[in-house]
TIMARLUM-144654 format. One record per atom (N, C-alpha, C): residue in three letters; x, y, z; atom name; residue number from 1. Coordinates in pm, whole numbers. Example, Ala and Ser with C-alpha at 12.3 -4.5 7.8 and 13.67 -1.06 7.14 Angstrom:
BEGIN
@code = ALA, x = 1319, y = -569, z = 780, site = N, pos = 1
@code = ALA, x = 1230, y = -450, z = 780, site = CA, pos = 1
@code = ALA, x = 1320, y = -330, z = 780, site = C, pos = 1
@code = SER, x = 1285, y = -225, z = 708, site = N, pos = 2
@code = SER, x = 1367, y = -106, z = 714, site = CA, pos = 2
@code = SER, x = 1290, y = 3, z = 787, site = C, pos = 2
END
This chain:
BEGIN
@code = UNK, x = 11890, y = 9729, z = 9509, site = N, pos = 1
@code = UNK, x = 11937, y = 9720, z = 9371, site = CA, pos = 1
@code = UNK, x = 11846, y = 9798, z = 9278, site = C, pos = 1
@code = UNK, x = 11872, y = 9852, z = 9196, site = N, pos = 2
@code = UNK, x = 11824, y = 9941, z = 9092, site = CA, pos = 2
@code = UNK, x = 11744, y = 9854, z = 9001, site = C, pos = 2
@code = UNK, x = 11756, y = 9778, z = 8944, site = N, pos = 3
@code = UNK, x = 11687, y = 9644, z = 8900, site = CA, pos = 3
@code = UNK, x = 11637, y = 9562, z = 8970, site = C, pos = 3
@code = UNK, x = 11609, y = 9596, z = 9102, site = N, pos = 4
@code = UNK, x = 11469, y = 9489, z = 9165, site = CA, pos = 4
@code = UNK, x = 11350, y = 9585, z = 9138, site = C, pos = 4
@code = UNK, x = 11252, y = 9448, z = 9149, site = N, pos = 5
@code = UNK, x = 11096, y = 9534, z = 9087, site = CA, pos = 5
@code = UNK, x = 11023, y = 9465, z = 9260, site = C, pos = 5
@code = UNK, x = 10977, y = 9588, z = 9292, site = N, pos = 6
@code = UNK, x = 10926, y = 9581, z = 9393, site = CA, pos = 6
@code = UNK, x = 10748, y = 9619, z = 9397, site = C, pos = 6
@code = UNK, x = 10688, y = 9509, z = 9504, site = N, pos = 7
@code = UNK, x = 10559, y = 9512, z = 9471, site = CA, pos = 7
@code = UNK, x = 10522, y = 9582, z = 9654, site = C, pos = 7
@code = UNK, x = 10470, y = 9659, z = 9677, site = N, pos = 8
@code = UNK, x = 10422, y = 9720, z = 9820, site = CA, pos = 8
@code = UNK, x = 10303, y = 9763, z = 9841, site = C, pos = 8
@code = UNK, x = 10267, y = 9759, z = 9974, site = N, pos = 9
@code = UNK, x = 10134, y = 9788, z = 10062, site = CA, pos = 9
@code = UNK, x = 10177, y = 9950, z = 10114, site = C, pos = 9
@code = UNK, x = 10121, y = 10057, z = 10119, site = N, pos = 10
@code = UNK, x = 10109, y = 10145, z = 10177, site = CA, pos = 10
@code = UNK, x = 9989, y = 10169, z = 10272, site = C, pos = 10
@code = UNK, x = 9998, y = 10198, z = 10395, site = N, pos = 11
@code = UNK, x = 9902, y = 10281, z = 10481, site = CA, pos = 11
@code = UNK, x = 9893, y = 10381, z = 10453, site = C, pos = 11
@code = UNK, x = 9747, y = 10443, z = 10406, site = N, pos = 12
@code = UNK, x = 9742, y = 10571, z = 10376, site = CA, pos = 12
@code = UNK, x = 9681, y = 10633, z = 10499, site = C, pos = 12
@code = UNK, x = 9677, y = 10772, z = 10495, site = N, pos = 13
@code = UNK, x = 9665, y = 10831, z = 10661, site = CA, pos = 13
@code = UNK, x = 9478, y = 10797, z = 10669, site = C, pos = 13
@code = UNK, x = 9425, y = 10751, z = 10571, site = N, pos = 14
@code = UNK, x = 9257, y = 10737, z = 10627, site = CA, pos = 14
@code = UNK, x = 9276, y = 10585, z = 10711, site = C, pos = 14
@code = UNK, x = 9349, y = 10485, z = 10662, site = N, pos = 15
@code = UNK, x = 9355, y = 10402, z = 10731, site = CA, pos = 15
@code = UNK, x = 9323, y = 10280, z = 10624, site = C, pos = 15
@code = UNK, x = 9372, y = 10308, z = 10514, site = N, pos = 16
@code = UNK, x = 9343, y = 10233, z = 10356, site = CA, pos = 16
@code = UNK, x = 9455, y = 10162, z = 10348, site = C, pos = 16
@code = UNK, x = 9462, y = 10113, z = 10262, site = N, pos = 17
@code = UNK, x = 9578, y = 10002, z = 10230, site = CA, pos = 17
@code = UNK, x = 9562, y = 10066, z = 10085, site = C, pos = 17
@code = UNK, x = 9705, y = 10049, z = 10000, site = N, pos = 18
@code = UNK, x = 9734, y = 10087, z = 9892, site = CA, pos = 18
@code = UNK, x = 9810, y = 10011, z = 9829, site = C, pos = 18
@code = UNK, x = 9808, y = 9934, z = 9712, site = N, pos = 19
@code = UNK, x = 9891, y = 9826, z = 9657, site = CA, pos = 19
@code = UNK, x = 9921, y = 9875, z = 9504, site = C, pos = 19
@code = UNK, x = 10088, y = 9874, z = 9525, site = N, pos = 20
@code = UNK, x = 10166, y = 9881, z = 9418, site = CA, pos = 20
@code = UNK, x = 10285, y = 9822, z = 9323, site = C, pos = 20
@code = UNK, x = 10349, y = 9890, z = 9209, site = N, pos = 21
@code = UNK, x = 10439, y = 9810, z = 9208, site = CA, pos = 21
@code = UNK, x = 10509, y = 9925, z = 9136, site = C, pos = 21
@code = UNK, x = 10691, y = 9919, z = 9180, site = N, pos = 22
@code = UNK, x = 10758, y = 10007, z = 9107, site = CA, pos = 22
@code = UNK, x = 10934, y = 9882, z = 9081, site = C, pos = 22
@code = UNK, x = 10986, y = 9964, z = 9044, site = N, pos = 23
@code = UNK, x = 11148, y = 9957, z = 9027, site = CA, pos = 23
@code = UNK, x = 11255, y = 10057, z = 9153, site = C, pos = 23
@code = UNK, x = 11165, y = 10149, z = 9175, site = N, pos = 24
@code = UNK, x = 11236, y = 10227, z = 9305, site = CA, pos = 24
@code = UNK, x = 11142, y = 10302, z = 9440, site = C, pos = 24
@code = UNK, x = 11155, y = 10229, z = 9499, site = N, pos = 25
@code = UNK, x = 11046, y = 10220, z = 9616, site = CA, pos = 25
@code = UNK, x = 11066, y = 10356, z = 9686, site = C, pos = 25
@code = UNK, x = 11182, y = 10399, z = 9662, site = N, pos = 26
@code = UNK, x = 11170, y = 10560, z = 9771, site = CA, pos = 26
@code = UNK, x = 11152, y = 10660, z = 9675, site = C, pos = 26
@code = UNK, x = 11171, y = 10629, z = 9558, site = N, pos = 27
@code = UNK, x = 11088, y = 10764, z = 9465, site = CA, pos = 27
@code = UNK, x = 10929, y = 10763, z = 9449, site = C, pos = 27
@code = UNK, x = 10895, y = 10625, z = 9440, site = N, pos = 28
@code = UNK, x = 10715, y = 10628, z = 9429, site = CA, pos = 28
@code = UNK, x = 10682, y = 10649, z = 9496, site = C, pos = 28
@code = UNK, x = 10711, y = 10623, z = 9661, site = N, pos = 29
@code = UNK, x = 10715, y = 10658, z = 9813, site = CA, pos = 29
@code = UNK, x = 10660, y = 10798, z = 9808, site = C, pos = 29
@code = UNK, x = 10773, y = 10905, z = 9737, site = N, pos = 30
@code = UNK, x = 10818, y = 11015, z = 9774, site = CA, pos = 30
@code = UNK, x = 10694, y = 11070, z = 9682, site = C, pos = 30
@code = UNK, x = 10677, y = 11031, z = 9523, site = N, pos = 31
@code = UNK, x = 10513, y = 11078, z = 9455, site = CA, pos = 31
@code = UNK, x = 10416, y = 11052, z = 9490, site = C, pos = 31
@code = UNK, x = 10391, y = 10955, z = 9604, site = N, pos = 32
@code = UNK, x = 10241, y = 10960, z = 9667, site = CA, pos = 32
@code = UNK, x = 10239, y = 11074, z = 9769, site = C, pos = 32
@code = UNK, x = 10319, y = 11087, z = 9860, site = N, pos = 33
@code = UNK, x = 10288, y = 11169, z = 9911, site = CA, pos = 33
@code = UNK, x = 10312, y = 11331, z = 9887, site = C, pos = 33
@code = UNK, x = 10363, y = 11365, z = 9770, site = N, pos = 34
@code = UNK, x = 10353, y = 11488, z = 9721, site = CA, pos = 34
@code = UNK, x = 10244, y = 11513, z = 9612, site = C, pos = 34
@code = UNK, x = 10170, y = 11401, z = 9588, site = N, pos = 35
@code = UNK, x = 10035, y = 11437, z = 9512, site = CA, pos = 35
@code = UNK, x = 10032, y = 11374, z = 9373, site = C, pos = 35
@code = UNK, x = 10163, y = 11351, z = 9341, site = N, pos = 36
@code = UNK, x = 10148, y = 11298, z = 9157, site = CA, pos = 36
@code = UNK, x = 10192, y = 11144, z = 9167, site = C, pos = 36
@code = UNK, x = 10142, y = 11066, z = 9258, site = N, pos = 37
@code = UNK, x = 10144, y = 10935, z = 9224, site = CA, pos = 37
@code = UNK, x = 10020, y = 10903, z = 9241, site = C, pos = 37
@code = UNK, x = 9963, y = 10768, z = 9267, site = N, pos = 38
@code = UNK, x = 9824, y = 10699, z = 9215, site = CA, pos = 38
@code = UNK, x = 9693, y = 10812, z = 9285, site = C, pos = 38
@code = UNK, x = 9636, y = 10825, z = 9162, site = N, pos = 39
@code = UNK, x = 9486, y = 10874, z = 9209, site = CA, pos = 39
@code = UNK, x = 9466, y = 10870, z = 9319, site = C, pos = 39
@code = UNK, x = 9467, y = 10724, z = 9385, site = N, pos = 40
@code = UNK, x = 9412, y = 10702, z = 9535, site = CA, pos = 40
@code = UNK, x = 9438, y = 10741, z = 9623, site = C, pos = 40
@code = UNK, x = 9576, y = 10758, z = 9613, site = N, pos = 41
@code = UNK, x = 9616, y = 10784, z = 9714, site = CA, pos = 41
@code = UNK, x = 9659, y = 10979, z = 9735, site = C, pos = 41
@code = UNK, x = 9614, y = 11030, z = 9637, site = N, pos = 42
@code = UNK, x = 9617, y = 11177, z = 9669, site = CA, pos = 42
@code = UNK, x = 9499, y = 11218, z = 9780, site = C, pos = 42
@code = UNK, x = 9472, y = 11318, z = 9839, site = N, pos = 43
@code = UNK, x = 9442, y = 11328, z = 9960, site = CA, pos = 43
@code = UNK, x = 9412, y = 11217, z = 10053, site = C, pos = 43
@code = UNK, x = 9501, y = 11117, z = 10034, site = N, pos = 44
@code = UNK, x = 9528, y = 11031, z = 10173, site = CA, pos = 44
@code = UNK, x = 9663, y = 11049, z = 10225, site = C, pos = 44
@code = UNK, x = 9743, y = 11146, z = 10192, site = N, pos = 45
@code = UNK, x = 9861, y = 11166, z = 10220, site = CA, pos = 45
@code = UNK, x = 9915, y = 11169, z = 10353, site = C, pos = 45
@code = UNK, x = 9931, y = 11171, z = 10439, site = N, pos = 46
@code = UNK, x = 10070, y = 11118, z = 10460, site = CA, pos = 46
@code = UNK, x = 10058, y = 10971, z = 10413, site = C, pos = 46
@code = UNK, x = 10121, y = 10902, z = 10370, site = N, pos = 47
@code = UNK, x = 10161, y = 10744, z = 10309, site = CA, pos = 47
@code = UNK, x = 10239, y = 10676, z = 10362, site = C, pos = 47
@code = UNK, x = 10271, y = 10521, z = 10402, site = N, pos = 48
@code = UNK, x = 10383, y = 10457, z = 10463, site = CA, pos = 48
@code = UNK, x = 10423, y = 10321, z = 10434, site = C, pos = 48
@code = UNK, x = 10532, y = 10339, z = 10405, site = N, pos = 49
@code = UNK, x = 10503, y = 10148, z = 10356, site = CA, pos = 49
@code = UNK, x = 10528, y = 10102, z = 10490, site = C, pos = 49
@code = UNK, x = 10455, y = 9972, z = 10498, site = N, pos = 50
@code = UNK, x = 10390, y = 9891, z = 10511, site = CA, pos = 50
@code = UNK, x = 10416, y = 9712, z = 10472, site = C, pos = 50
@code = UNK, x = 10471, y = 9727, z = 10381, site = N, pos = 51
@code = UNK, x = 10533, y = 9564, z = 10337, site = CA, pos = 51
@code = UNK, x = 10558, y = 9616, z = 10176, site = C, pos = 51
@code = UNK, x = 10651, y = 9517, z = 10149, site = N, pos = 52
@code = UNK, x = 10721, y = 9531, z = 10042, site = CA, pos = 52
@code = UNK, x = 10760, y = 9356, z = 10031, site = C, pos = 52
@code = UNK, x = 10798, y = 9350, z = 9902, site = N, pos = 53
@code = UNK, x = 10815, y = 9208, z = 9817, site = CA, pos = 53
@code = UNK, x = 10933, y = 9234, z = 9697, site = C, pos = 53
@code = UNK, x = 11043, y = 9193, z = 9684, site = N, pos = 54
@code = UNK, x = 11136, y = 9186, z = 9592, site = CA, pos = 54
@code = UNK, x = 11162, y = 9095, z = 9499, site = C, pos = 54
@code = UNK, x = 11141, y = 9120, z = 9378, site = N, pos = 55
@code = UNK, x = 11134, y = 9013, z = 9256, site = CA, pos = 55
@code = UNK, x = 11232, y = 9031, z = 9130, site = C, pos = 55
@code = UNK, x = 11304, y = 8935, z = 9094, site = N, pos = 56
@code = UNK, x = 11377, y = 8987, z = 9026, site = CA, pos = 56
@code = UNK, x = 11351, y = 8995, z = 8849, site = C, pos = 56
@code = UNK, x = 11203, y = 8938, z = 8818, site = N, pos = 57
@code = UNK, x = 11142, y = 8996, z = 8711, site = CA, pos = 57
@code = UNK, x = 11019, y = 9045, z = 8705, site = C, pos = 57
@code = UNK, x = 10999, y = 9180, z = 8600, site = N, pos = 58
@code = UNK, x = 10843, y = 9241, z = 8625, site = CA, pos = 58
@code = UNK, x = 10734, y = 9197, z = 8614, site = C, pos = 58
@code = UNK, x = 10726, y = 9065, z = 8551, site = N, pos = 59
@code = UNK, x = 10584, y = 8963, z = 8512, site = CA, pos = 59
@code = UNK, x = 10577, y = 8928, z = 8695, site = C, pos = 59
@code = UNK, x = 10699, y = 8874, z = 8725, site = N, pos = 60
@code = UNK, x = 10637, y = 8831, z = 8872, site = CA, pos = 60
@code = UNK, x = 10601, y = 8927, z = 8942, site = C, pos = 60
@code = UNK, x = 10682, y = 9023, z = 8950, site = N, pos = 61
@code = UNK, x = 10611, y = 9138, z = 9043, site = CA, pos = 61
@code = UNK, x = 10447, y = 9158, z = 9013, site = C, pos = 61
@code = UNK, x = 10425, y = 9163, z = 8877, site = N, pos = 62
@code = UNK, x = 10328, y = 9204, z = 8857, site = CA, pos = 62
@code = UNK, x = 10216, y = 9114, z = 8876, site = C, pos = 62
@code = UNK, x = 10255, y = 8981, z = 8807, site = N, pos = 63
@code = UNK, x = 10137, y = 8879, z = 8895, site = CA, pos = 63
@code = UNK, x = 10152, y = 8906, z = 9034, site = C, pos = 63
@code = UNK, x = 10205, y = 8906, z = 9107, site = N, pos = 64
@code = UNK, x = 10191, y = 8901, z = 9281, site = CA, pos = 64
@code = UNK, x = 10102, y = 9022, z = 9333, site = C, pos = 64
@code = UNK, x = 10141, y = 9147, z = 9260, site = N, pos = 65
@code = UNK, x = 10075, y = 9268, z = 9218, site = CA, pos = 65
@code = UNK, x = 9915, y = 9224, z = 9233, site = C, pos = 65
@code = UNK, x = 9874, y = 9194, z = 9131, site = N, pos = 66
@code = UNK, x = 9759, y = 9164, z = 9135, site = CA, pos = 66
@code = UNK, x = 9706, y = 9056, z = 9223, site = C, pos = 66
@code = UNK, x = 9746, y = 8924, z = 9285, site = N, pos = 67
@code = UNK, x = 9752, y = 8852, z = 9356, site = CA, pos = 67
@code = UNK, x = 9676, y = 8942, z = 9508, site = C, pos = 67
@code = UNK, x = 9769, y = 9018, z = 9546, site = N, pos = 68
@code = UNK, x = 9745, y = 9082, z = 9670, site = CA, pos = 68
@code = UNK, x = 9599, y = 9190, z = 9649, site = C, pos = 68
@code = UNK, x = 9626, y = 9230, z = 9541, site = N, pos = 69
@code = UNK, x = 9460, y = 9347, z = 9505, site = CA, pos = 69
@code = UNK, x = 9339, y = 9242, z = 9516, site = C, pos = 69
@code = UNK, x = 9351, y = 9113, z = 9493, site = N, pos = 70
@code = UNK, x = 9220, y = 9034, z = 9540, site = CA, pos = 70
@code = UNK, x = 9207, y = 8992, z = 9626, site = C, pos = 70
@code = UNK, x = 9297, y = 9009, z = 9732, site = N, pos = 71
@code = UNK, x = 9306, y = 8964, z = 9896, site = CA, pos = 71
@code = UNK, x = 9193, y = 9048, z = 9989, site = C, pos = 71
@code = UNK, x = 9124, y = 9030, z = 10064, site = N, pos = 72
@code = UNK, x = 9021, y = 9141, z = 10103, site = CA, pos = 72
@code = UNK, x = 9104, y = 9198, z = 10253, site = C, pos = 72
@code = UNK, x = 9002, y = 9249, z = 10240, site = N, pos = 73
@code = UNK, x = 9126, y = 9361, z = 10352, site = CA, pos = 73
@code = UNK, x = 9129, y = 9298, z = 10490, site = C, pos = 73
@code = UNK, x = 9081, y = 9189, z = 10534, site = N, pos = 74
@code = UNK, x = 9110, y = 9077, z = 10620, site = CA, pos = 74
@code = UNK, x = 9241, y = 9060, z = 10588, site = C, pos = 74
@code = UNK, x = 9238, y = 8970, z = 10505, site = N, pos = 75
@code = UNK, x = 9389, y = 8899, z = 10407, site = CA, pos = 75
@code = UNK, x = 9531, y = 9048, z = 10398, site = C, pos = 75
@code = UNK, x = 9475, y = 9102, z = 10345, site = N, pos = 76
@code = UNK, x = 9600, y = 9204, z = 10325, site = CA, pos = 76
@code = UNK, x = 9644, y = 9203, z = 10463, site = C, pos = 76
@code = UNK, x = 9553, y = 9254, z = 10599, site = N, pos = 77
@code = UNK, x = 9617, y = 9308, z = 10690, site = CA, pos = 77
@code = UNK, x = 9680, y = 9225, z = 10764, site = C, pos = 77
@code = UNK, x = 9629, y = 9077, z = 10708, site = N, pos = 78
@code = UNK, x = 9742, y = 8958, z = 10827, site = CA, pos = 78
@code = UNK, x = 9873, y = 8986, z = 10727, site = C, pos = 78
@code = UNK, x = 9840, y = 8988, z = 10584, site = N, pos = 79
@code = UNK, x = 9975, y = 8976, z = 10516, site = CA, pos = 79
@code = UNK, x = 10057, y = 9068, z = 10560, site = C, pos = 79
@code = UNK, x = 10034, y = 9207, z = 10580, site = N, pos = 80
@code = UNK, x = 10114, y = 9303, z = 10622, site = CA, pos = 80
@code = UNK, x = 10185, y = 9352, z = 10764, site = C, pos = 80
@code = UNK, x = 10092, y = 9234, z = 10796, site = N, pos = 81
@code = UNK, x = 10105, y = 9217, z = 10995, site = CA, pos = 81
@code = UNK, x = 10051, y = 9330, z = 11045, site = C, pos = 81
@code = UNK, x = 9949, y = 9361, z = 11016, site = N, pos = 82
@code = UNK, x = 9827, y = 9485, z = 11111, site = CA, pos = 82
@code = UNK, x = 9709, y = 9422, z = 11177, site = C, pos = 82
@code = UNK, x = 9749, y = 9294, z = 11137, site = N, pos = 83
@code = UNK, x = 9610, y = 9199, z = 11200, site = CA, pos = 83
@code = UNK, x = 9649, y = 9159, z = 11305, site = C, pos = 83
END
């Protein structure tokens, strides 16, 4: 749906975890790995999601958003099932 706000984990090719949040998951997808999406993730390119979360308002996305950025990278990787 065009109006879900989606919160996601990317694998970046160093072997990083990347946590975001958009409204259209295969266009932000598509700006990380051509260079003009988050700082971080430019030369970690190739990119992959990894887990994704569907919310149907942006406060929640966005608390959960942040929720997961304080998870340590133990926590993220059971969340994402790499553990």
């Amino acid at each position: 749906m065009a109006d879900d706000h989606v919160v996601y984990v990317l694998e970046c090719a160093d072997g990083t975890l990347y946590t975001g949040y958009t409204t259209d998951l295969e266009r932000r997808v598509a700006e990380h790995n051509d260079g003009t999406g988050a700082k971080y993730t430019r030369g970690r390119t190739p990119v992959t999601v990894c887990y994704r979360e569907r919310y149907e308002s942006r406060s929640a996305a966005m608390s959960r958003e942040y929720e997961i950025k304080q998870l340590s990278r133990r926590q993220k990787e059971r969340l994402v099932g790499l553990a």
